[in-house]
N, C-alpha and C positions, 0 to 999 in steps of 0.2 A: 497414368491419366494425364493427358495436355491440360495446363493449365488455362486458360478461357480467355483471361488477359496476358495482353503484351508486358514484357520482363519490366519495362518502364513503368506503365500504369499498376504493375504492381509495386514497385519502389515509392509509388510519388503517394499510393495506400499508407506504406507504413511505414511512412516518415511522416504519415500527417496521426501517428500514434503518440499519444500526449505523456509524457513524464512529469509532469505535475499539473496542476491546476484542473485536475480531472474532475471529471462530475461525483464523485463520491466525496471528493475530497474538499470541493466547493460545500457540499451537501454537510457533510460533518463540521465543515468551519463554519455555517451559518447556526449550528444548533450550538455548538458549542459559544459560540457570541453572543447567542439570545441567551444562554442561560448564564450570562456573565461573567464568563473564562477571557479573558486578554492571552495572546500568542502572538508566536513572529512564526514566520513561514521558511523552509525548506533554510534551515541554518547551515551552512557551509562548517560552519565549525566543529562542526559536532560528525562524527562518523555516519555514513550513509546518508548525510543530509536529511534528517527527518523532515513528516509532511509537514508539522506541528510541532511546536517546540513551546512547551510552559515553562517558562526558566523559573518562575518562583514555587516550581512544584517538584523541579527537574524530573520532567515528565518528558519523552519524546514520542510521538503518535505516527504510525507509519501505516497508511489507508493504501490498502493492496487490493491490488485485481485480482480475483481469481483464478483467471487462466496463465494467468502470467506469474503466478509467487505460487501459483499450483496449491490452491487451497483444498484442505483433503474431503473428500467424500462429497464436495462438490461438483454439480452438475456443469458449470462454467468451468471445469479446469478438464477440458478436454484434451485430447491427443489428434495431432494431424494427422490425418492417414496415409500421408504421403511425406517421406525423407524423415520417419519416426527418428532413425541414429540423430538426425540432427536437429531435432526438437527436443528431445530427450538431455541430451547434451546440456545444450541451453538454458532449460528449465532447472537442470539440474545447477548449475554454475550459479542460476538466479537464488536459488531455494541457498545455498551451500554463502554467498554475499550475503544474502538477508541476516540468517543464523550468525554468520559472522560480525553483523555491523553492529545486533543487538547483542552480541557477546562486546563487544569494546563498550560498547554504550553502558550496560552496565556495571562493566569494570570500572568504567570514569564514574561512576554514583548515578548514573541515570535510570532514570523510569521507564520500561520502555509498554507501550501498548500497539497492540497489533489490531487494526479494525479492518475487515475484509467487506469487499464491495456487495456479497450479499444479503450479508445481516445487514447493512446499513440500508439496502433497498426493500427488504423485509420487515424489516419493526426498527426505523430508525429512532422512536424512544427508548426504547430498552438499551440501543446504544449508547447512546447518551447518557441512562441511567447509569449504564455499567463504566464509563468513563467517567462519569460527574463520582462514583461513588468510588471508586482507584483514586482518582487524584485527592479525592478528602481522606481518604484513607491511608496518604503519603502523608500530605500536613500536618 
């Protein structure tokens, strides 16, 4: 199948694909602030740069997309139908980083939490609850 756009206007697409400050991620920092959590953002120091970083919880929170961190048995973690080897690939290298960044994290004593973009668009209280109720559950 030709693809519909030209090789450019597909470049200039997905480079304008955001690595942080995503809408899920704005979305979970807003609840997590009204409900009284203090955090710093995307910490270099810390492996995988988490999205969220609680230091006084040593907590790390990594708000993942779906199709992209290939969240399982959902419907957002699709498959291209087109150049599969090389989707495949990819997602897999992402998925195999992820596992690994929370494996260092917490060997260095970190906490780590995984929030996927579509429980948080689905029952974003219950998120919250279950992350308000993890990190009291570290303290």
């Amino acid at each position: 199948m030709v693809d519909r756009i030209s090789k450019e206007h597909r470049s200039w697409n997905m480079s304008r694909i955001q690595g942080k400050n995503t809408k899920p991620e704005l979305h979970l920092r807003s609840l997590l602030h009204r409900a009284g959590f203090r955090f710093r953002l995307h910490d270099s120091r810390l492996p995988g740069k988490p999205d969220i970083v609680l230091r006084r919880y040593r907590a790390a929170i990594f708000v993942n997309g779906c199709y992209w961190h290939r969240h399982e048995h959902c419907t957002k973690a699709t498959m291209p139908k087109t150049r599969t080897d090389f989707w495949q690939e990819k997602f897999n290298k992402t998925v195999e980083r992820d596992q690994r960044k929370c494996r260092e994290l917490r060997q260095a004593g970190w906490h780590v939490i995984t929030v996927w973009e579509c429980e948080l668009e689905k029952a974003p209280e219950t998120v919250l609850n279950e992350v308000a109720q993890t990190i009291k559950g570290i303290a």
